[in-house]
Each structure stands twice: as structure tokens, then as C-alpha cells.
MMTF fields as JSON, N, C-alpha, C and O atoms, coordinates in Angstrom:
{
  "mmtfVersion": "1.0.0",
  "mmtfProducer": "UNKNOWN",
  "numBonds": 455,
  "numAtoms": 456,
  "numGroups": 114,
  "numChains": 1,
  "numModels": 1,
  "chainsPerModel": [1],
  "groupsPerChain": [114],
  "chainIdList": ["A"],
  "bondAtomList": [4, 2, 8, 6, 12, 10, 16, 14, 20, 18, 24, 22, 28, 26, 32, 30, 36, 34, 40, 38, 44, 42, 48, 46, 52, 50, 56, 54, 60, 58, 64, 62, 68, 66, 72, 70, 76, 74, 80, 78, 84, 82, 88, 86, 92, 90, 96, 94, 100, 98, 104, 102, 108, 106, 112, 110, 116, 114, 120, 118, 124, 122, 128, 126, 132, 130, 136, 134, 140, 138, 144, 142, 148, 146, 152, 150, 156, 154, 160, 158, 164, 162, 168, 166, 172, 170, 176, 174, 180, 178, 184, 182, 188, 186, 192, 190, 196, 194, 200, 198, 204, 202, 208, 206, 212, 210, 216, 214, 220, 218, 224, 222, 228, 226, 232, 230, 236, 234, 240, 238, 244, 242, 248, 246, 252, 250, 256, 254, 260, 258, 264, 262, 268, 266, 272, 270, 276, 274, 280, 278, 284, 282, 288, 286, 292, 290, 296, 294, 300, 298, 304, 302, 308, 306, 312, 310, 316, 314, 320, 318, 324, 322, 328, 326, 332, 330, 336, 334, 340, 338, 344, 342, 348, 346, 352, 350, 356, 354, 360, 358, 364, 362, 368, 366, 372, 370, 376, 374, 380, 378, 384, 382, 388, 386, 392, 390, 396, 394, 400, 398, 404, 402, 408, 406, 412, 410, 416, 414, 420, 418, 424, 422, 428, 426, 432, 430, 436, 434, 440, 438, 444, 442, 448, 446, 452, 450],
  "bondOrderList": [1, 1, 1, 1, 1, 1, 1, 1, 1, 1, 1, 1, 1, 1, 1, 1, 1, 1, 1, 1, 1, 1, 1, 1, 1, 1, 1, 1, 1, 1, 1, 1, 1, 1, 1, 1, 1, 1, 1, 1, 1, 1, 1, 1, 1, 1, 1, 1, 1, 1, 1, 1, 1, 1, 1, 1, 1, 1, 1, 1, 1, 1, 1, 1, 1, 1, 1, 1, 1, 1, 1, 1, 1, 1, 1, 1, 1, 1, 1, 1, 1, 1, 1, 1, 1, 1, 1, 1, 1, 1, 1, 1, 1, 1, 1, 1, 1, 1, 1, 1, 1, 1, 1, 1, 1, 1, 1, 1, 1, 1, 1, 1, 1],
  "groupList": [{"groupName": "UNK", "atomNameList": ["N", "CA", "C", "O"], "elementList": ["N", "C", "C", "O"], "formalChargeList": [0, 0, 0, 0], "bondAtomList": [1, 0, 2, 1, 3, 2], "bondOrderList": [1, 1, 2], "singleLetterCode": "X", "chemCompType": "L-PEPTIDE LINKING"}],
  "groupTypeList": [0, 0, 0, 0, 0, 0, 0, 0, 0, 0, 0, 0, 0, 0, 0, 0, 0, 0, 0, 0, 0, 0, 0, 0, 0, 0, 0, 0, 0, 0, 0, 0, 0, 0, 0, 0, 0, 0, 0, 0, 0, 0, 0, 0, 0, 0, 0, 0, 0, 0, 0, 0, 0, 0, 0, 0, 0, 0, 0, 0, 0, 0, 0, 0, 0, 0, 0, 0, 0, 0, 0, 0, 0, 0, 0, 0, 0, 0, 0, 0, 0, 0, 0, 0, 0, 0, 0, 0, 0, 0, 0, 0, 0, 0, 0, 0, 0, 0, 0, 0, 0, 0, 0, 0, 0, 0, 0, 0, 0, 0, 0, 0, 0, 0],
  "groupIdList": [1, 2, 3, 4, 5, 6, 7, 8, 9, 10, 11, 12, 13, 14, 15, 16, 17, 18, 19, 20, 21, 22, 23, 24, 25, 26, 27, 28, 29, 30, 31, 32, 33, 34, 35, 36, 37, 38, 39, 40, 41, 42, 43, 44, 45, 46, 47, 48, 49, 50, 51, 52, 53, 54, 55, 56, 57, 58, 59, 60, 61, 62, 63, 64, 65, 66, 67, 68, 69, 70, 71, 72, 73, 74, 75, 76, 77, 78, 79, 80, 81, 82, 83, 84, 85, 86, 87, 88, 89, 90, 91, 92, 93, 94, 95, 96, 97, 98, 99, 100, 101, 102, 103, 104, 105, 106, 107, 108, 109, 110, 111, 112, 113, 114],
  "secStructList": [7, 2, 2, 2, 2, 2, 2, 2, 2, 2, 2, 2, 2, 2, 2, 2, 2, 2, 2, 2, 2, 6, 6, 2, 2, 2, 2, 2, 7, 7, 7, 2, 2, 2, 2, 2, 2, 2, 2, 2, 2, 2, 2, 2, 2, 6, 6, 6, 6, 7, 7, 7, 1, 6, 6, 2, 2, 2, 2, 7, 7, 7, 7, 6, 6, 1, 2, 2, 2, 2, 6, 1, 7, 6, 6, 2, 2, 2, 2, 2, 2, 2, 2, 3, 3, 6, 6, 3, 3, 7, 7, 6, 6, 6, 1, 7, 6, 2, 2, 2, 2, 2, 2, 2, 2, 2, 2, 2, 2, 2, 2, 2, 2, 7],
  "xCoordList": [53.284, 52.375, 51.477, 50.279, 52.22, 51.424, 49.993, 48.823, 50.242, 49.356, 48.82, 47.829, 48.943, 47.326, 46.647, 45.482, 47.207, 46.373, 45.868, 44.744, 46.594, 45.555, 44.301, 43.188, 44.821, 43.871, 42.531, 41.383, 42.796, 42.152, 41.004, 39.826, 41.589, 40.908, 39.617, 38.453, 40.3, 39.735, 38.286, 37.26, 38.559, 37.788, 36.515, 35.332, 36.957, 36.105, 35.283, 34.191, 35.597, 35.311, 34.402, 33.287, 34.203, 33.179, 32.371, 31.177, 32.679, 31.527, 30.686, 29.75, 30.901, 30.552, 29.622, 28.415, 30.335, 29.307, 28.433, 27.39, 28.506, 27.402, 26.555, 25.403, 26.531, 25.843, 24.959, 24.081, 25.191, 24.788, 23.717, 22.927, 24.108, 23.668, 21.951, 20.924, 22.337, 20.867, 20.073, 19.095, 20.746, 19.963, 19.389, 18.35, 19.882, 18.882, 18.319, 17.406, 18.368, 17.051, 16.094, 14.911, 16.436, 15.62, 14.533, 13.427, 14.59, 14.138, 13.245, 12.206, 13.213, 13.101, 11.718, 11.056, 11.634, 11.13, 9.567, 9.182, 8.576, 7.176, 6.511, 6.675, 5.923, 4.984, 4.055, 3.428, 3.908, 3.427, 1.874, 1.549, 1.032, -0.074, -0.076, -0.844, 0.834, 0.978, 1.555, 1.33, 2.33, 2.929, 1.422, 1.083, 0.779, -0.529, -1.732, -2.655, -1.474, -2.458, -2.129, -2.917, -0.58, -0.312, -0.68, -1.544, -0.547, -0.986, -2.53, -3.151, -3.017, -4.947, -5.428, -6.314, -5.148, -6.029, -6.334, -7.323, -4.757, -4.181, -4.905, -5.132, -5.278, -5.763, -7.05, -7.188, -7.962, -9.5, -9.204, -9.435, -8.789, -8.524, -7.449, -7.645, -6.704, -5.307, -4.612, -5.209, -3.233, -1.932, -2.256, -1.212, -3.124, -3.4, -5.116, -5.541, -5.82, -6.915, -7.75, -8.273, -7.884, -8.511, -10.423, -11.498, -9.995, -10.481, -10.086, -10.25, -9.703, -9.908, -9.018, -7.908, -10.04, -8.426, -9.604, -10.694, -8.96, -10.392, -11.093, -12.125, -10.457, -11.125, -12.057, -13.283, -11.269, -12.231, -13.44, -14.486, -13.106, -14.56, -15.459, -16.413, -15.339, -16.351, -17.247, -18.436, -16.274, -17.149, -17.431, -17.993, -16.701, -17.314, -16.924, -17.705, -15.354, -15.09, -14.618, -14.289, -14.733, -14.696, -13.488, -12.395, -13.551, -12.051, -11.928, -12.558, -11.021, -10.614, -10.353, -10.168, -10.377, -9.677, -10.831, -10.666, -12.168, -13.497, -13.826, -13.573, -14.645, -15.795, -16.17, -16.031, -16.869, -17.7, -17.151, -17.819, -16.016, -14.757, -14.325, -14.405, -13.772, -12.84, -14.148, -13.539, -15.012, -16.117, -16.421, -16.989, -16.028, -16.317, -15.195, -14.165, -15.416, -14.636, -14.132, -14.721, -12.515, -11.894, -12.415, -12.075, -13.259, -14.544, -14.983, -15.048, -15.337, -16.516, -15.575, -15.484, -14.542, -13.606, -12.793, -12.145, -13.056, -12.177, -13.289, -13.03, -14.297, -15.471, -15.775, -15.964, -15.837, -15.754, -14.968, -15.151, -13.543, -12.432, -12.401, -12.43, -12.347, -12.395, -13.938, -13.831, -15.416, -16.527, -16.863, -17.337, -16.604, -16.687, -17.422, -17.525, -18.216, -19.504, -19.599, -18.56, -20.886, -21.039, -20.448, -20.354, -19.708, -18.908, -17.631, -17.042, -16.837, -15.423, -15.403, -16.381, -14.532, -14.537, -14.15, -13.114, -14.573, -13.873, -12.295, -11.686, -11.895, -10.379, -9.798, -8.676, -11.139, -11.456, -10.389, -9.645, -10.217, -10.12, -8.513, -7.692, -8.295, -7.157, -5.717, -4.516, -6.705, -5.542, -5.804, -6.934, -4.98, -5.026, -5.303, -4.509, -6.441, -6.278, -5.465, -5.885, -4.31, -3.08, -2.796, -2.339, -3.167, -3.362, -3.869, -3.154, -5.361, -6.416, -6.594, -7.252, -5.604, -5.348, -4.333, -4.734, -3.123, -2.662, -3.152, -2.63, -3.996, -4.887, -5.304, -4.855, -6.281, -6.999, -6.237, -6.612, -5.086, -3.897, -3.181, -2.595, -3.37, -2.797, -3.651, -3.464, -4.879, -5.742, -6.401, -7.037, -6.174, -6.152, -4.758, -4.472, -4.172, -2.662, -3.071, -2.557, -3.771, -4.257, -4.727, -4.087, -5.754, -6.688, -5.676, -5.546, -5.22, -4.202, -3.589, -3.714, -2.812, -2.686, -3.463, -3.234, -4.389, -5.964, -6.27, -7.176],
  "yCoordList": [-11.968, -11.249, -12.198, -11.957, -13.557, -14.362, -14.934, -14.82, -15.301, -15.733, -14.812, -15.133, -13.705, -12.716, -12.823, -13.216, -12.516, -12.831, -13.805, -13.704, -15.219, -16.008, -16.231, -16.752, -15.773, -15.899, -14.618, -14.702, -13.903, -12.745, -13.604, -13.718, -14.158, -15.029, -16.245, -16.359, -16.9, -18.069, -17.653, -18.33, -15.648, -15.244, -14.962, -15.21, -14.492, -14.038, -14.562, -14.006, -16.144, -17.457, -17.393, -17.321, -17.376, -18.462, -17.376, -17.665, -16.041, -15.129, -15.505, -16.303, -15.174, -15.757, -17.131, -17.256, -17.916, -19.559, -18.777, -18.358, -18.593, -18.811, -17.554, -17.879, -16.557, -15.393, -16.241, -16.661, -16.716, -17.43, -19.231, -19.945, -19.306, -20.134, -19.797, -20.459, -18.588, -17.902, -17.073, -16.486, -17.016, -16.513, -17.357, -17.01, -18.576, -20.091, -20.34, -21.134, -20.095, -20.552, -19.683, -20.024, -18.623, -17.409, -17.79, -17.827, -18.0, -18.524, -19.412, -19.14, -20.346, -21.741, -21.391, -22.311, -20.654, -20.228, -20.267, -19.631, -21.119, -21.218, -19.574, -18.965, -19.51, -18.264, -18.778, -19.815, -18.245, -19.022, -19.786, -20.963, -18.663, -19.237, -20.947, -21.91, -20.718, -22.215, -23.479, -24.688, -22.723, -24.018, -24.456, -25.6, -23.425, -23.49, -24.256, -24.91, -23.994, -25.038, -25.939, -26.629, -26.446, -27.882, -28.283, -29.115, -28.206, -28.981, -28.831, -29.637, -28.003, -28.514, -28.733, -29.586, -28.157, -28.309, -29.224, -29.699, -29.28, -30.12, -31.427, -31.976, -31.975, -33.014, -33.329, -34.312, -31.863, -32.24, -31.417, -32.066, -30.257, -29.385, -29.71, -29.405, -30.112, -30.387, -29.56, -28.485, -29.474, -28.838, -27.658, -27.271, -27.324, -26.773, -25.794, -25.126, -25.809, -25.896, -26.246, -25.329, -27.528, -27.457, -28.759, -28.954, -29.079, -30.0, -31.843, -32.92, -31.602, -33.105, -33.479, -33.382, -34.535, -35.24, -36.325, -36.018, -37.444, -38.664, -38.12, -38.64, -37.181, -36.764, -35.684, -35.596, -34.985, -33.724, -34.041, -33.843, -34.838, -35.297, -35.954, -35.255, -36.934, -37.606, -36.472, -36.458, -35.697, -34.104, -32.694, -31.657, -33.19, -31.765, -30.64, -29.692, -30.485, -29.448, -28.668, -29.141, -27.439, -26.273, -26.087, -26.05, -25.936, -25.447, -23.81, -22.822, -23.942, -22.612, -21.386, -20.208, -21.88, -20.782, -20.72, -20.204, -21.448, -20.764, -19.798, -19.286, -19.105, -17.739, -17.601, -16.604, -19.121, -18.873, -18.678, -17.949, -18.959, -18.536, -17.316, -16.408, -17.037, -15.912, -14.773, -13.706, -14.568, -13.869, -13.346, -12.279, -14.118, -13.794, -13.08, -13.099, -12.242, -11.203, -11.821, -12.547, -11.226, -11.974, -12.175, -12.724, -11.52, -11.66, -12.852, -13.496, -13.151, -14.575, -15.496, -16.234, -15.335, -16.725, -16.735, -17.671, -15.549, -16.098, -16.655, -17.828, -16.424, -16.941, -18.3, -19.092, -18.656, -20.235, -20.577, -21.7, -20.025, -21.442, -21.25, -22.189, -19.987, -20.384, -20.833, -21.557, -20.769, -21.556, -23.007, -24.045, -22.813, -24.208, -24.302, -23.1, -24.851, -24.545, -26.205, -26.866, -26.83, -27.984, -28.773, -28.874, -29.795, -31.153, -30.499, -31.279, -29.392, -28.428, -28.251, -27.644, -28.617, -28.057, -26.999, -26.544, -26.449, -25.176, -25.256, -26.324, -24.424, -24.366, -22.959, -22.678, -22.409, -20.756, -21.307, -20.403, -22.878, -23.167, -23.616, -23.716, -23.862, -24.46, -23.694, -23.92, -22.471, -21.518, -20.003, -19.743, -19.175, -18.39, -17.005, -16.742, -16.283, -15.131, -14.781, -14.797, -14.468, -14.007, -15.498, -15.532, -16.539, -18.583, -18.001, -17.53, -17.778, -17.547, -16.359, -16.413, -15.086, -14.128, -15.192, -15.592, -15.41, -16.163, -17.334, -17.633, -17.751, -18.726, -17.555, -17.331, -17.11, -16.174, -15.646, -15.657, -15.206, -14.443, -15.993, -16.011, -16.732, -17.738, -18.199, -18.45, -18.158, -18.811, -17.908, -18.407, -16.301, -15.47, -15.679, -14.881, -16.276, -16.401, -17.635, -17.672, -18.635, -19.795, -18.985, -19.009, -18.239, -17.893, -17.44, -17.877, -16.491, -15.98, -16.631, -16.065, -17.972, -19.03, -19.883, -20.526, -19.302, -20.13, -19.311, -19.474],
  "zCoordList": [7.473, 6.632, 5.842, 5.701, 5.199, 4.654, 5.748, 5.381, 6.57, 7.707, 8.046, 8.703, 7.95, 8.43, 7.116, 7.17, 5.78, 4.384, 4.795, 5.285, 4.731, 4.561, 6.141, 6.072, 7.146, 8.133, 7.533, 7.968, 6.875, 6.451, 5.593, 5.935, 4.452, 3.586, 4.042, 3.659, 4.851, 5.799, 6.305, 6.253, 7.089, 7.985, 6.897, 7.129, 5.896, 5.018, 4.413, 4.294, 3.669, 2.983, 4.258, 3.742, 5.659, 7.059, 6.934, 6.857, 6.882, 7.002, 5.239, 5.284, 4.447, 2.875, 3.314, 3.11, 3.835, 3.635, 4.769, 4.267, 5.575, 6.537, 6.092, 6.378, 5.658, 4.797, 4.455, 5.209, 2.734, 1.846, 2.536, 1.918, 3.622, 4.267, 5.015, 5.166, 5.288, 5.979, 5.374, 5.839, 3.769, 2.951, 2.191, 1.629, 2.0, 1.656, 2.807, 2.579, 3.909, 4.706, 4.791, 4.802, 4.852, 4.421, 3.571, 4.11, 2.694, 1.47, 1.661, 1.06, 2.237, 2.892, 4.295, 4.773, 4.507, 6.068, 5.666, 4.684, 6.542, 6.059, 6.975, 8.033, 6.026, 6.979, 8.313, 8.094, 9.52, 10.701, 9.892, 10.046, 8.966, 8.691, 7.495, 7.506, 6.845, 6.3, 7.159, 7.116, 7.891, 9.463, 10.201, 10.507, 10.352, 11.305, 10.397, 10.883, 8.823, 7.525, 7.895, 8.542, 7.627, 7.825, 8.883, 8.607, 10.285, 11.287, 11.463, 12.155, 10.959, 11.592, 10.476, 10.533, 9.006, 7.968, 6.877, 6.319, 6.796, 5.359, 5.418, 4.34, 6.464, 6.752, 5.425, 4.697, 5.528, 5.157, 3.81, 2.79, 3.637, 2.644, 1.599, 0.423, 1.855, 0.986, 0.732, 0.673, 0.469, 0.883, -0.68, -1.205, -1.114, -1.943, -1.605, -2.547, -0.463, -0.055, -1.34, -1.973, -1.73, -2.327, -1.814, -2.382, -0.954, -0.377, -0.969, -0.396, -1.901, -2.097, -2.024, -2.545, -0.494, -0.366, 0.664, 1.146, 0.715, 1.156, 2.785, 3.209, 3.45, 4.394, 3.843, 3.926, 3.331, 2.604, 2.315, 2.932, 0.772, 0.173, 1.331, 1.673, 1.856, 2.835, 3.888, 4.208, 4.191, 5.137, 4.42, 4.769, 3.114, 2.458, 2.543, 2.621, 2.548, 3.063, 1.575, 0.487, 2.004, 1.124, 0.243, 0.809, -1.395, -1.702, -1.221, -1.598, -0.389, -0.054, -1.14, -0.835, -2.335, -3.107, -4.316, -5.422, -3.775, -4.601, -4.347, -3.256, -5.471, -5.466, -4.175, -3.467, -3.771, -2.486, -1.635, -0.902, -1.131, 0.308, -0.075, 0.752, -1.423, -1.669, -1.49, -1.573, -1.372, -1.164, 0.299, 0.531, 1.127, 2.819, 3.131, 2.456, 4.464, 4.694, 5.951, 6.753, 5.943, 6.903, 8.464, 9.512, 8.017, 9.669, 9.887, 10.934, 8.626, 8.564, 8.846, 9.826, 7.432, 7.777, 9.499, 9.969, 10.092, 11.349, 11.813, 12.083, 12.021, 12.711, 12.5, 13.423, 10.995, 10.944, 11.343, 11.813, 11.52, 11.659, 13.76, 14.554, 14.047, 15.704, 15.993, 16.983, 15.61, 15.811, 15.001, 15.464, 14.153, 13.228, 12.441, 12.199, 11.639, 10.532, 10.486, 10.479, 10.454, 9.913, 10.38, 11.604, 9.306, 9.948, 10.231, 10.978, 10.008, 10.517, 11.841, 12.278, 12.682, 13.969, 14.535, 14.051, 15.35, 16.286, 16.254, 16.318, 16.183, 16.578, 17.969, 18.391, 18.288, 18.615, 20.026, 20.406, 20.946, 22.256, 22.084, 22.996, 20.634, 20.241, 19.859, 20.011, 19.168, 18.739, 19.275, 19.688, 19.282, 19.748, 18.644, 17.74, 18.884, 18.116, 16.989, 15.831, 17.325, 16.09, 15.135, 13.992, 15.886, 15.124, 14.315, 13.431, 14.27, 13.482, 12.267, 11.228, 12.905, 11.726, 10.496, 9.403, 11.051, 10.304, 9.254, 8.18, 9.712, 8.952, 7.51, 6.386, 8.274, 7.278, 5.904, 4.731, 6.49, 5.582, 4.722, 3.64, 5.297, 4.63, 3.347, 2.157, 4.443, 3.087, 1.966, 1.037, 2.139, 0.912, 0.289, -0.603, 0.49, -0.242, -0.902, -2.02, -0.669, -1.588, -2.612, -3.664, -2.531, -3.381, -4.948, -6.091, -4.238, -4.739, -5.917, -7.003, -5.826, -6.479, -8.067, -9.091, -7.292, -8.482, -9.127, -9.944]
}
């Protein structure tokens, strides 16, 4: 009887850690559109879109979370980021459609922030 308690206990404690385990990663989990910032953007914009950052400044790229961005409709901004504007490049060959919603949604979540 003691050994099913404590096998009872044991079973319970592994379900508990590993619960509590995937509810801190949970937590932890980047949204696809900030995974998809970091690899093409962060570069020129900064992990904040704010642009400055020594690539930024030199091409001029936009703080994402100004009047003037937070103003365009998620039309425009998909359009710049899959055509490109200026010194920004296309990404339209790179990422795929639902890439590019994600972006968008990401970068009204900057705004958001400021």
C-alpha cells in the first residue's frame, strides 16, 4: 500500500514539473511576426523598430512606431515590405504572404509600445 502512495506521489510531482515546465515556455514563445523581425529587420530598424541602429541611420530607415508608419494601412505596409521603398528591399520573393501579415501585426504591436 505504501508503494502505490508513494508511486502515486512520484506520478504526480512528473506530471506537476513538466505542467509548470510548458507553462514557462508558454510564456517564453516569440510570436511568428517578431521571429520573422528578428531575422530580416532588426538589422536596419532595431529590436525596438526604432531605426537607430548604424545600419538604420546610414539608409534611413523608418521608426516603425512613428505618426508617419502608424498612419498607413496594413495595405501599404504589406506593400512596402513585399516591394520595398527606397534603400529597403523587397522581401515579396523571400517571404511568403502569411511572412508578411505577420510582419504587419508585429509591427502594430511596436507601435503599441511607444
Amino acid at each position: 500500500m505504501k508503494s502505490l502512495r508513494l508511486g502515486t506521489a512520484i506520478g504526480i510531482t512528473v506530471l506537476a514539473v513538466f505542467a509548470g515546465a510548458s507553462l514557462a515556455q508558454a510564456g517564453t514563445e516569440k510570436s511568428p511576426g517578431k521571429s520573422l523581425f528578428e531575422a530580416n529587420c532588426i538589422l536596419c530598424h532595431g529590436d525596438d523598430g526604432s531605426g537607430k541602429t548604424p545600419s538604420g541611420t546610414a539608409l534611413g530607415a523608418h521608426n516603425l512606431a512613428s505618426p508617419e508608419v502608424s498612419k498607413r494601412t496594413d495595405s501599404e505596409l504589406t506593400q512596402t515590405i513585399t516591394q520595398g521603398q527606397k534603400k529597403m528591399p523587397s522581401f515579396g520573393k523571400k517571404l511568403s504572404e502569411t511572412d508578411i501579415h505577420d510582419l504587419v501585426s508585429y509591427i502594430r504591436e511596436l507601435e503599441k509600445k511607444h
